[in-house]
C-alpha positions in Angstrom: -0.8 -8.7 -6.5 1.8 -10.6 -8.6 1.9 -13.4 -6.0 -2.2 -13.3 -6.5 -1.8 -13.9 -9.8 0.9 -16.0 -9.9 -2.1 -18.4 -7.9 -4.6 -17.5 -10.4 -2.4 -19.7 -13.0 -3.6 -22.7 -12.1 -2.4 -26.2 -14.1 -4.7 -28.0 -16.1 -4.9 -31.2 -14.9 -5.7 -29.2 -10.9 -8.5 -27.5 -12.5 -12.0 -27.4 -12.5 -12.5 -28.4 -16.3 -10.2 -31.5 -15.4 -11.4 -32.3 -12.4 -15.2 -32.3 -13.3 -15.0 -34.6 -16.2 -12.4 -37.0 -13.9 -15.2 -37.3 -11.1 -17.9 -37.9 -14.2 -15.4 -40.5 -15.6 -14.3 -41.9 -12.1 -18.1 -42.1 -11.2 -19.2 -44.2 -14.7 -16.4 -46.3 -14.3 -17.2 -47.4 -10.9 -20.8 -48.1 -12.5 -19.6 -50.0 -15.3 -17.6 -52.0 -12.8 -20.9 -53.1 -10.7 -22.9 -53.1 -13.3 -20.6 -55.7 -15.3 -19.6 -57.4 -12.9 -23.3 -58.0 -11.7 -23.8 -59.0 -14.7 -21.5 -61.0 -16.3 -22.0 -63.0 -12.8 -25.6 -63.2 -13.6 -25.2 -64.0 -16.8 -22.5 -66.9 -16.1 -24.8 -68.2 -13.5 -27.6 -68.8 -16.1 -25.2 -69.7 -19.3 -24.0 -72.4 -16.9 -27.4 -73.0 -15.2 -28.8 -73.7 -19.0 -26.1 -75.9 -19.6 -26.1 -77.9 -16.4 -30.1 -78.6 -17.5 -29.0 -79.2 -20.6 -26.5 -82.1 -19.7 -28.8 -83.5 -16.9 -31.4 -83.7 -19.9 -29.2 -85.6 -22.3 -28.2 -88.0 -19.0 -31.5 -89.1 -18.2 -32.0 -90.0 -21.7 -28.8 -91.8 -21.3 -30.4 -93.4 -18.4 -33.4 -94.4 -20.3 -31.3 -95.9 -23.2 -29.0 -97.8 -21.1 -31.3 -99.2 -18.4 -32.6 -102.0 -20.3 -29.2 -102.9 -21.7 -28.1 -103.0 -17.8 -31.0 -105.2 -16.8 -30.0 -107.9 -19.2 -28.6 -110.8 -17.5 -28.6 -113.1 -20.2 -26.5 -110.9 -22.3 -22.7 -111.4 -22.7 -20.3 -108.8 -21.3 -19.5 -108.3 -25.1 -22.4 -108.0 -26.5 -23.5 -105.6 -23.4 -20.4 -103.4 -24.6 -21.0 -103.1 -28.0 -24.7 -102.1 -27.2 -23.4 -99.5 -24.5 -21.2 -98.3 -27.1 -23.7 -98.2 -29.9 -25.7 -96.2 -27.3 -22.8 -93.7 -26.3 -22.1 -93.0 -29.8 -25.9 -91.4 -30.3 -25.2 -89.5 -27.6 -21.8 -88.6 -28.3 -21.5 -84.5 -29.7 -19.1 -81.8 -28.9 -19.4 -80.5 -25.5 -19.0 -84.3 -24.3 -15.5 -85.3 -23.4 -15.8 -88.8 -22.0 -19.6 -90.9 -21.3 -18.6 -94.1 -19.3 -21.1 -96.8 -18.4 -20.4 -98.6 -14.9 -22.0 -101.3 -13.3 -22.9 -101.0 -9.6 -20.5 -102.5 -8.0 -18.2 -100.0 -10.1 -16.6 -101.6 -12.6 -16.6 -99.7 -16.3 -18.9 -101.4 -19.3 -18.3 -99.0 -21.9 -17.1 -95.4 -22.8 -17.0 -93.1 -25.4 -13.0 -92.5 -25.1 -11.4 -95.0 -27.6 -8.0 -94.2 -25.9 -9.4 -95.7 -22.4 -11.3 -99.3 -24.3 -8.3 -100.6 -21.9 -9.7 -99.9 -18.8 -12.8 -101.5 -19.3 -13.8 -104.3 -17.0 -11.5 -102.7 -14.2 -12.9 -101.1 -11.1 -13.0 -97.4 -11.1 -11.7 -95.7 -8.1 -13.0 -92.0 -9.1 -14.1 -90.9 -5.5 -17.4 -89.1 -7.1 -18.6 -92.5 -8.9 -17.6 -94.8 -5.2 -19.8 -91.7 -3.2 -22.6 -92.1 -6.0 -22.2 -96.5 -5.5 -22.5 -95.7 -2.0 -25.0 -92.7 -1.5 -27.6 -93.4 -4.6 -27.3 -89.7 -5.6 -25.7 -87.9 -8.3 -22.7 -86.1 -7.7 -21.3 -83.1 -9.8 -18.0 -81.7 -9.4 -15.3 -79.4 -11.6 -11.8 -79.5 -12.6 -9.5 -79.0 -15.2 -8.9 -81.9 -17.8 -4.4 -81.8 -17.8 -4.9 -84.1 -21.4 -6.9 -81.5 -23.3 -6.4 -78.9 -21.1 -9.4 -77.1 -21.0 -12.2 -76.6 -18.3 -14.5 -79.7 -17.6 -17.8 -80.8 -15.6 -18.1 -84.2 -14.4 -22.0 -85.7 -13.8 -22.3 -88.9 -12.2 -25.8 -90.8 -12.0 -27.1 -93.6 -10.8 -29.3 -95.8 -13.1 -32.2 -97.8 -11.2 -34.0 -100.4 -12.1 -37.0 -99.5 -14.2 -39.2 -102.4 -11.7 -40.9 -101.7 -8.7 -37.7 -102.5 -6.8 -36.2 -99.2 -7.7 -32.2 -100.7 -7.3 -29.7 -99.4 -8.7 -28.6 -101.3 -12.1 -25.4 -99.2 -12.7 -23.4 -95.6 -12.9 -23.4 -93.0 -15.8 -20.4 -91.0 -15.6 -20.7 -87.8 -18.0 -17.2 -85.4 -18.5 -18.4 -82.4 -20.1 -16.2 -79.6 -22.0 -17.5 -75.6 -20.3 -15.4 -74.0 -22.2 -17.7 -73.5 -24.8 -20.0 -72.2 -21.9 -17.3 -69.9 -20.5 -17.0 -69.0 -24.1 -20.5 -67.5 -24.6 -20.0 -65.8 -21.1 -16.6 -64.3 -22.9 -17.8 -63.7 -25.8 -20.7 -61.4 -24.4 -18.2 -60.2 -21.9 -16.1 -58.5 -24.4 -19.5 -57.1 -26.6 -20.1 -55.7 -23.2 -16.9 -54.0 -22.5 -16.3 -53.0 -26.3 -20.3 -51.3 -25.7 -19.0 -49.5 -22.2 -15.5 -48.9 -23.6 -17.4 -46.7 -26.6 -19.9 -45.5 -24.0 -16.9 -44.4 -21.9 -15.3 -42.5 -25.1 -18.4 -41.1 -25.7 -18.9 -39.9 -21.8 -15.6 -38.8 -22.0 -16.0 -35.7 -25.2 -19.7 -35.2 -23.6 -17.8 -34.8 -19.7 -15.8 -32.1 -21.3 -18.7 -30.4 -22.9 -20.3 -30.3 -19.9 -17.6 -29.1 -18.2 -16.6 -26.5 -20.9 -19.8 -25.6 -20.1 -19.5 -24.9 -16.9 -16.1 -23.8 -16.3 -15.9 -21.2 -19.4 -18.2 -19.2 -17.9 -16.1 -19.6 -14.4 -13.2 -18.5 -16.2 -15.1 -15.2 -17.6 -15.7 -14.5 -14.2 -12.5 -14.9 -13.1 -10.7 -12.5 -15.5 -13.4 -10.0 -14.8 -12.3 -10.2 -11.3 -8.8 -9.6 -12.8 -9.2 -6.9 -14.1 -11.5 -5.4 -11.2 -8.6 -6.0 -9.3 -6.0 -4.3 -11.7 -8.5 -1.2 -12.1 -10.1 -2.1 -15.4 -14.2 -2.0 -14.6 -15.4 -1.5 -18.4 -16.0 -4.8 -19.5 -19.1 -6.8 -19.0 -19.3 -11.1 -18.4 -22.1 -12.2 -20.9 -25.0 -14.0 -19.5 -24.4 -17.5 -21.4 -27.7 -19.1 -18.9 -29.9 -18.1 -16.2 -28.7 -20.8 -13.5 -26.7 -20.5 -10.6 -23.8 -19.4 -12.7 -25.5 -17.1 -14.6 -26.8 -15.2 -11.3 -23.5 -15.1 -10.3 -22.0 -13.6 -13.6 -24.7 -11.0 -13.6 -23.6 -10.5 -9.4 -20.6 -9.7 -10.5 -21.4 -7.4 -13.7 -23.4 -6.0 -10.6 -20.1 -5.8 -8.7 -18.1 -4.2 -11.1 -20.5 -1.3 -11.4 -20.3 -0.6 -7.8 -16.9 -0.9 -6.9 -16.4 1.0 -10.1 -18.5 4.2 -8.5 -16.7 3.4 -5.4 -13.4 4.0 -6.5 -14.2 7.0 -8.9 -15.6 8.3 -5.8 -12.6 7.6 -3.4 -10.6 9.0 -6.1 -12.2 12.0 -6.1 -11.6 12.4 -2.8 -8.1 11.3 -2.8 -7.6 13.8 -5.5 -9.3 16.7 -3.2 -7.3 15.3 -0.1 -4.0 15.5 -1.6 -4.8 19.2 -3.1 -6.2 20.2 0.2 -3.1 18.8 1.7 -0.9 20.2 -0.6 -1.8 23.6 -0.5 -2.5 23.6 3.5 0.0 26.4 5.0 0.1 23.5 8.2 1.5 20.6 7.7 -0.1 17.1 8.0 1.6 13.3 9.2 -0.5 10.3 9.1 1.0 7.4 10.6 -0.5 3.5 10.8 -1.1 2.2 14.3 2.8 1.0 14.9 3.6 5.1 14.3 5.1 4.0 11.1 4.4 7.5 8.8 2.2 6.6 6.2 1.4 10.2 4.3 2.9 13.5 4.9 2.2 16.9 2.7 4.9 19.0 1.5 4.4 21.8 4.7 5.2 19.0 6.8 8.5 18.3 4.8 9.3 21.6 4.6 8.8 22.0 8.2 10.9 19.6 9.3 14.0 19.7 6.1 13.5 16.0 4.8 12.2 14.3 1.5 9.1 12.5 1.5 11.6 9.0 0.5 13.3 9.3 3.8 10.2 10.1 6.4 7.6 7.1 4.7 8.0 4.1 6.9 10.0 5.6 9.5 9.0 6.4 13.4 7.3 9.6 14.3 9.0 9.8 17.1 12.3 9.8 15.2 11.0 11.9 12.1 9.9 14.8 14.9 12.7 14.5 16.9 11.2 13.4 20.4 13.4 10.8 21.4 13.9 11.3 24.9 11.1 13.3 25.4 8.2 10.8 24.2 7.7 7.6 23.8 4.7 6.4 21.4 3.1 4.6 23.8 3.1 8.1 26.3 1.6 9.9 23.0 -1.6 7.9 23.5 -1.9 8.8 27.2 -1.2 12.8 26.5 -3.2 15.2 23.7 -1.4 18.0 24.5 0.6 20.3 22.1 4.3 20.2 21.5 6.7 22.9 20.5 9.6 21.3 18.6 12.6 23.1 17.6 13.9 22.6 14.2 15.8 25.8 14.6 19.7 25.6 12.4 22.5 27.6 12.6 20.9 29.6 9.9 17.5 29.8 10.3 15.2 29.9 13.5 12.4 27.5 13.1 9.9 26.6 15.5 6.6 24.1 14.9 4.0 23.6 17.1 2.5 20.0 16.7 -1.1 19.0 17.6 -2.3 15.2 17.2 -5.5 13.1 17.6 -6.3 9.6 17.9 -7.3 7.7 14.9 -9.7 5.2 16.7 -12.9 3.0 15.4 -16.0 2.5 17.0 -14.9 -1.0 18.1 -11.7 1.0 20.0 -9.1 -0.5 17.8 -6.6 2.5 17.2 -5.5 3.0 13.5 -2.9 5.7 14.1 -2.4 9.2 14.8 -3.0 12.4 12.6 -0.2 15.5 13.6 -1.2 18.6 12.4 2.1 21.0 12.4 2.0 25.0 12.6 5.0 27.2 11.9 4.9 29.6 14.8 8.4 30.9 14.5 7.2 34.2 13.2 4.3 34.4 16.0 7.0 33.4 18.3 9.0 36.2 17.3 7.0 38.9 17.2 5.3 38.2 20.7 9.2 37.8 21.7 9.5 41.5 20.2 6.3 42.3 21.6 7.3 41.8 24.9 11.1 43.2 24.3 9.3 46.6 22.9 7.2 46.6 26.0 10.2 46.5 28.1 12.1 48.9 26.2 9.5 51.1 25.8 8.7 50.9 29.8 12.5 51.1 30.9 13.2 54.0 28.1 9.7 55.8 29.5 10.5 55.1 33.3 13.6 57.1 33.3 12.7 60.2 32.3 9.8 60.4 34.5 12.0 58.9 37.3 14.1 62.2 36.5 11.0 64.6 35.9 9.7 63.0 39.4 12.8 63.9 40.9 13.1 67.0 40.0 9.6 67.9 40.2 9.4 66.6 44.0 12.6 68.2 45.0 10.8 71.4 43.6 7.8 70.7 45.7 9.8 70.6 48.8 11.5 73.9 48.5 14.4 74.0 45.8 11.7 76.0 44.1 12.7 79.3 46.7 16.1 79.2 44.9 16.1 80.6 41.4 19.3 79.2 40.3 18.4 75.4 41.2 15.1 75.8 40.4 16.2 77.6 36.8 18.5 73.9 36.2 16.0 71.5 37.5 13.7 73.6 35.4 15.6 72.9 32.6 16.4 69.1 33.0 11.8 68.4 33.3 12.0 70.1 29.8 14.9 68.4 28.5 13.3 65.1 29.6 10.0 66.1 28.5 11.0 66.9 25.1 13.1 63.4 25.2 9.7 62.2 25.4 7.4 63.1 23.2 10.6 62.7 20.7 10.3 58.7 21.8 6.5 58.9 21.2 6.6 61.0 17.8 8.9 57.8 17.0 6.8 55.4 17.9 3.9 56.8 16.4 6.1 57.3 13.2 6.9 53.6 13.2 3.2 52.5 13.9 2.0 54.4 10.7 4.5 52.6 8.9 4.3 49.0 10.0 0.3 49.7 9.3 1.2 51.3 5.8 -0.4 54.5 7.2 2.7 56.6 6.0 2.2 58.7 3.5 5.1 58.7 1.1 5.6 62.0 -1.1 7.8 61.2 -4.2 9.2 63.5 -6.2 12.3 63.5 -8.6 15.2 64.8 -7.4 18.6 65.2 -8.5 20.4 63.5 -6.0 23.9 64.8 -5.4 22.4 68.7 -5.4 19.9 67.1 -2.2 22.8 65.8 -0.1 24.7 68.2 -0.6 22.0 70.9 0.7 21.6 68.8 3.4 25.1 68.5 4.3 25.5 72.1 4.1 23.1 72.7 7.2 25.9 70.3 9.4 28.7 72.2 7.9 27.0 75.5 9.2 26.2 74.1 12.7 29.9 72.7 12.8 31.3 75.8 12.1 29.1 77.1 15.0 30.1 75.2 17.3 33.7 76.4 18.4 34.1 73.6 21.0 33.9 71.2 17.9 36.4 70.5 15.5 35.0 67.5 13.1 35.2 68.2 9.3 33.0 66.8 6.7 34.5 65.5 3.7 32.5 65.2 0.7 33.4 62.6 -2.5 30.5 63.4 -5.0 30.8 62.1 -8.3 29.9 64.5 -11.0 27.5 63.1 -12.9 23.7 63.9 -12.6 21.9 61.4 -10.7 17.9 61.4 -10.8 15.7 59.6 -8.0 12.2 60.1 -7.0 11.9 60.1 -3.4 10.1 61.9 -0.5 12.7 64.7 0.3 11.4 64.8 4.0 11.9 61.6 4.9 15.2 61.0 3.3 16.3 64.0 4.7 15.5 62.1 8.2 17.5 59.6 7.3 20.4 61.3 6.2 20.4 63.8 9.8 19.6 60.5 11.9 22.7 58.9 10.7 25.2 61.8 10.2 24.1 63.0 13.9 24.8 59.8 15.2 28.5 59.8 13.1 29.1 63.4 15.3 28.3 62.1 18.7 30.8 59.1 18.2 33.4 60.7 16.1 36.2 61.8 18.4 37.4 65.6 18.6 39.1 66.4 15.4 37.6 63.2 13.2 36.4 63.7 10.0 33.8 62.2 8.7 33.5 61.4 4.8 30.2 61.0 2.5 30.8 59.6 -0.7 28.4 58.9 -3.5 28.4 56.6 -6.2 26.6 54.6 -8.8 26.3 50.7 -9.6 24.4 48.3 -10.9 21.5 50.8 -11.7 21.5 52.2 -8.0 22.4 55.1 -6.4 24.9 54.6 -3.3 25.4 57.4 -0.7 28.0 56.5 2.2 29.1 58.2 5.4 31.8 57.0 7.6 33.1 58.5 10.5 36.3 57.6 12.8 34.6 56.9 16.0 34.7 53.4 18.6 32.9 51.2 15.9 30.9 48.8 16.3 31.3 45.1 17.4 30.7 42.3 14.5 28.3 40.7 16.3 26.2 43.8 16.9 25.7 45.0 13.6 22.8 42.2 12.7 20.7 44.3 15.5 22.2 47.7 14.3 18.5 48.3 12.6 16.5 46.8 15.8 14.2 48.8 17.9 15.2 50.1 21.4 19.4 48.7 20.3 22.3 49.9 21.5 25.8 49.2 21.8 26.5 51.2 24.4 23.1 51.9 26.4 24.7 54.2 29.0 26.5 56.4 26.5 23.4 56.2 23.9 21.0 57.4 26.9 23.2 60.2 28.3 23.3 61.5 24.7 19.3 61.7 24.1 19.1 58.4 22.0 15.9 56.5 22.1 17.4 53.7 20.1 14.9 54.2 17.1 16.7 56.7 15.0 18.6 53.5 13.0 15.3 51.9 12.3 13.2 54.2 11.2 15.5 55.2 9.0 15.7 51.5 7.4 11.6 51.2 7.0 11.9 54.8 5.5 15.0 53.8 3.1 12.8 50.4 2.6 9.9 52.1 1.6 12.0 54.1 -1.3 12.7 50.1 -2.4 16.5 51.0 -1.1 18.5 49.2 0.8 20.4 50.0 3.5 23.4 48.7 5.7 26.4 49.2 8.2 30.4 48.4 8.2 32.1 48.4 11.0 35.6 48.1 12.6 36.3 48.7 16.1 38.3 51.4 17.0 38.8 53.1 13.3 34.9 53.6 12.7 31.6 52.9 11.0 30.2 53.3 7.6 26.5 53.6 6.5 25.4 52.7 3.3 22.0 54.0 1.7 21.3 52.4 -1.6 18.4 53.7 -3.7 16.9 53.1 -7.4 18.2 55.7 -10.2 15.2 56.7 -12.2 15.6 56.2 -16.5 13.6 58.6 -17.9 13.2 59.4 -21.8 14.1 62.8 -22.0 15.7 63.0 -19.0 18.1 65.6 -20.4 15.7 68.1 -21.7 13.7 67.7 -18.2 17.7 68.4 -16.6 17.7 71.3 -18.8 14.7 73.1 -17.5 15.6 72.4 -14.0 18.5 74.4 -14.4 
C-alpha cells in the first residue's frame, strides 16, 4: 500500500495538468510557426512584388525621359550629360542607390552617384549590363552593396529607339536600396510575433484553466480512490459537469457505495468466522496453495502447543509433524484421516486430522482446510473399554472354568462320595459368591459413572464413626486365634463434624483395612490415624505389608489392577474394591490417595470436607 502510494505522488511537471497545457502550447506553437512563416513569406513575396512594379514603373519613365536625349546625334557628349543628369536628378529619391545612363555599345553617359562622375565615358564591364547589350532584355539580379552595406536590387533595361526600327539607343542601369522593403516585411514581422507572443501568454493562463478543469476533477477522483483503498467510503466526489468525467465521478460515488456494502458484509462474516472459529471445540488450519498456514483458531494451537506467531507462514507438514510420513504433494493424492501424536512426557494427546481440497471451478487449487479433533479421551476410554472387557471376561472365565470343573467332575461320579462332593460343593459356592460380588461391583460402579447412585448424607461426628467401625475388625481379630495383627488407633481428640453417607464410607473404610489384613504379615500392626488440615478431615491407615512398587501406585485406583494378580485372585479380589472406593470418596468431594514403600508397607489416605456449622456446639450438645 505504501509503495502504491508512494506512485500516487506524482511530480508536477509528469502530470496531467502539465502535460495538457504543454501539448495545447506545443500544438499553437507549431501553428504559429506555419502560419508565420506562410505568411511572412507571402507577405515578403508581395512587399517585394509591389516594389519590383514599382521600380520597373519609375524605369520606363526613365526610358521615356531619356530616349530622346539618346537619339540626339547632333548633341555634344556634354551637353548629353548634363541633360541625362538633369533627368536622373527628377528621378532620383530614397530607395534609389545609383541610376546610370549607358550607351549601347556600353560605355556610361551619366549617373546619379557624384562619387563615380569619374567613370564616365569608360566601358562598363558589369556582366548584367554586357548580357542586356547582347540579349535586348532586362536583367535583374541581387547583392549586397559592401560601400553602404545594405541589401540592393539591380534593374537593367534596354532603351529602343522610339522609330519604327525598334534598335536599341542605350542601357538604364537602376541600383535600388530593399532594405526599406525588408523593412516593412520586419516591421510587420515583429507586430506579428508581439500579436502571437500575447496570444501565446494568453493560451498559456486559458491552457491551465482548461486543464484545471479537467484534472481537478481527476484529482477528486483519485483521492476518493484513496481512501476506498485505506477503508474510508463516506465521502462523496461532487458532480462539477455531466461529461465523460462527470459519468465517471458519479461511477465511482457508484463504486464506493458498493464496495462499501461489500466489505461491511465480508466483515460481518469475517467477524462470524472468527467467533465460529474461536469457540469451535475442533480445531481449524487454512493454508494457501504452497501449504504455507494462513489462519489457524486457538483449538488448533492448543492442539498442537505453539503460538499463532510461530505456525503463520510456516509448512503444514512441519507445523503437524508429518515429515517422513507425507509429503504435500502426497496430501493431494490421499483424503484420508490421520492420527498424529502430540503426546508429552506429561500429558497424552492424540488429534485426529481430516482435510479437503480448496479448489475452483477452473481446477486451480487454493489450499487445503484441516479440521483437527482431540480424540485422546475417545481413545482412552475405548482403550479402557476394551481392557474392562478383557478383565471382566478373564476375571468371569475363571470361576466358571472352576465351577465347570467341579460341576463336571460331579457329573461323572465324585458326586457318590460325600466327602469330595461336600469340598467341591463348597468351592461352586465359593466361586459363585465370588461372582455375583464382581457383578454387585460392577453394577455399583455403573450407577455411579451414570450418576444413578444415590448418596445419603448425614452429619456425623467423625472420630466416634471410625472408631465403631474399627471396633467390628478389632472383634473379628480377636476371633480369629490363627491371626495376630493389632490395630493401633491415633485419634485426635477433638470433635470433628462431616456429613456423609455412613454406608458407603463405611465401604470404604472395610475395602481398604481388609486389604491392609491380607498383606500385613503375621504379627504386623496396622495404624489409623486421624487428623485435621487445611479445613479437611484426614483419616490414614498403614499397614507393614510387601508395599507397593512406585510405578504402580498411579493405577492403584484403576479397575480390574493388581500388583500381584496371582496373590490378589487366590485371596477373592476382583480388583475393584480400590476404585469404588475413590468414586465413593469422590462423590463426598474427598480426596483420596496411596504411599507406598516396598517391603515396610502402604498407607491410605481419605481426605474429606469438615462441615462449619453455627451452632455447632449446641447441636454437639444434644447429640450427647
Amino acid at each position: 500500500m505504501d509503495k502504491f502510494k508512494a506512485n500516487l505522488s506524482i511530480p508536477f511537471f509528469r502530470s496531467i495538468h502539465f502535460k495538457i497545457p504543454l501539448v495545447f502550447i506545443l500544438l499553437l506553437l507549431i501553428s504559429l510557426q506555419l502560419v508565420g512563416a506562410y505568411f511572412i513569406r507571402q507577405l515578403e513575396t508581395e512587399m517585394l512584388a509591389s516594389f519590383d512594379e514599382r521600380i520597373t514603373t519609375q524605369a520606363h519613365f526613365l526610358e521615356d525621359n531619356v530616349r530622346g536625349i539618346l537619339q540626339q546625334e547632333d548633341t555634344e557628349g556634354q551637353e548629353k550629360n548634363r541633360q541625362l543628369n538633369e533627368v536622373l536628378k527628377r528621378f532620383n529619391n530614397s530607395e534609389i542607390i545609383e541610376t546610370q545612363v549607358l550607351d549601347d555599345s556600353g560605355f556610361l553617359l551619366a549617373t546619379s552617384n557624384p562619387t563615380n562622375q569619374g567613370l564616365v565615358g569608360q566601358r562598363s564591364t558589369d556582366p548584367n549590363i554586357e548580357q542586356t547589350i547582347f540579349t535586348a532584355l532586362q536583367t535583374e539580379s541581387e547583392g549586397y552593396d559592401s560601400d553602404q552595406k545594405v541589401r540592393m536590387k539591380k534593374y537593367v533595361s534596354p532603351v529602343f529607339a522610339s522609330d519604327s526600327s525598334g534598335a536599341m539607343v542605350g542601357v538604364i542601369n537602376i541600383r535600388v536600396n530593399l532594405e526599406s522593403a525588408y523593412g516593412q516585411v520586419q516591421s510587420i514581422a515583429v507586430i506579428f510575433l508581439t500579436s502571437s507572443a500575447v496570444s501565446l501568454v494568453f493560451a498559456i493562463f486559458l491552457a491551465f484553466f482548461i486543464s484545471r478543469g479537467i484534472t481537478g476533477p481527476l484529482q477528486d477522483i483519485k483521492d476518493q480512490t484513496e481512501r476506498i483503498s485505506e477503508g474510508n467510503y463516506s465521502g462523496q466526489i461532487e458532480i462539477q459537469s455531466e461529461d465523460e468525467i462527470g459519468q465517471l465521478a458519479n461511477a465511482i460515488n457508484y463504486l464506493s457505495v458498493r464496495v462499501r456494502d461489500a466489505q461491511e458484509l465480508t466483515e460481518a462474516e469475517r467477524q462470524r468466522l472468527d467467533s465460529v472459529l474461536k469457540h469451535m471445540t475442533d480445531g481449524v488450519i487454512a493454508t494457501d496453495r504452497r501449504g504455507k498456514v494462513m489462519i489457524i483458531n486457538d483449538s488448533a494451537l492448543t492442539f498442537i502447543s505453539a503460538n499463532q506467531e510461530d505456525v503463520i507462514g510456516e509448512s503444514i507438514i512441519d507445523v503437524l509433524k508429518l515429515n517422513g510420513r507425507y509429503s504435500f504433494r502426497s496430501l493431494f493424492e490421499s483424503h484420508e484421516s490421520i492420527v498424529m501424536d502430540f503426546s508429552t512426557e506429561e500429558q497424552e494427546s492424540l488429534i485426529k486430522g481430516e482435510y479437503s481440497v480448496i479448489q475452483r471451478e477452473s481446477g486451480f487449487i487454493s489450499g487445503l482446510v484441516w479440521v483437527l479433533t482431540d480424540i485422546t479421551e475417545h481413545e482412552k476410554i475405548e482403550r479402557d473399554r476394551r481392557q474392562f472387557v478383557s478383565n471382566v471376561s478373564h476375571e468371569l472365565r475363571t470361576p466358571l472354568t472352576s465351577v465347570r470343573s467341579y460341576t463336571e467332575a460331579l457329573t461323572d461320579g465324585a458326586l457318590e462320595e460325600t466327602e469330595i462332593a461336600k469340598e467341591f460343593l463348597g468351592v461352586i459356592q465359593t466361586e459363585t459368591d465370588r461372582m455375583i460380588r464382581m457383578i454387585n461391583d460392577l453394577l455399583k460402579l455403573s450407577r455411579m459413572d451414570s450418576g444413578r447412585e444415590d448418596v445419603n448424607k448425614e452429619l456425623t461426628l467423625f472420630g466416634q464413626f471410625v472408631s465403631h467401625t474399627i471396633d467390628r475388625f478389632d472383634m473379628m481379630l480377636a476371633s480369629d486365634q490363627e491371626s495376630n495383627i493389632a490395630i493401633r488407633r491415633d485419634f485426635s481428640e477433638e470433635d470433628i463434624l462431616v456429613e456423609i453417607d455412613q454406608d458407603k464410607i463405611i465401604q470404604v473404610i472395610d475395602n481398604i483395612l481388609n486389604n491392609a489384613i491380607k498383606y500385613s504379615p503375621d504379627g504386623g500392626t496396622i495404624t489409623i490415624r486421624l487428623m485435621t488440615a487445611n479445613n479437611e478431615v484426614i483419616l490414614s491407615i498403614q499397614d507393614q505389608g510387601l508395599g507397593v512398587p512406585q510405578q504402580a501406585l498411579a493405577h492403584l485406583f484403576d479397575r480390574f489392577y493388581r500388583v500381584d494378580k496371582a496373590r490378589s485372585r487366590a485371596q477373592g479380589g476382583s480388583g475393584l474394591g480400590l476404585a469404588i472406593s475413590k468414586e465413593v470418596v469422590e462423590l463426598h468431594n474427598g480426596r483420596i490417595w496411596a504411599n507406598s514403600i516396598e517391603n515396610i508397607g502402604t498407607t491410605f489416605f481419605i481426605a474429606l470436607p469438615i462441615e462449619n456449622l453455627d451452632g455447632e456446639d449446641e447441636w454437639l450438645n444434644e447429640t450427647e
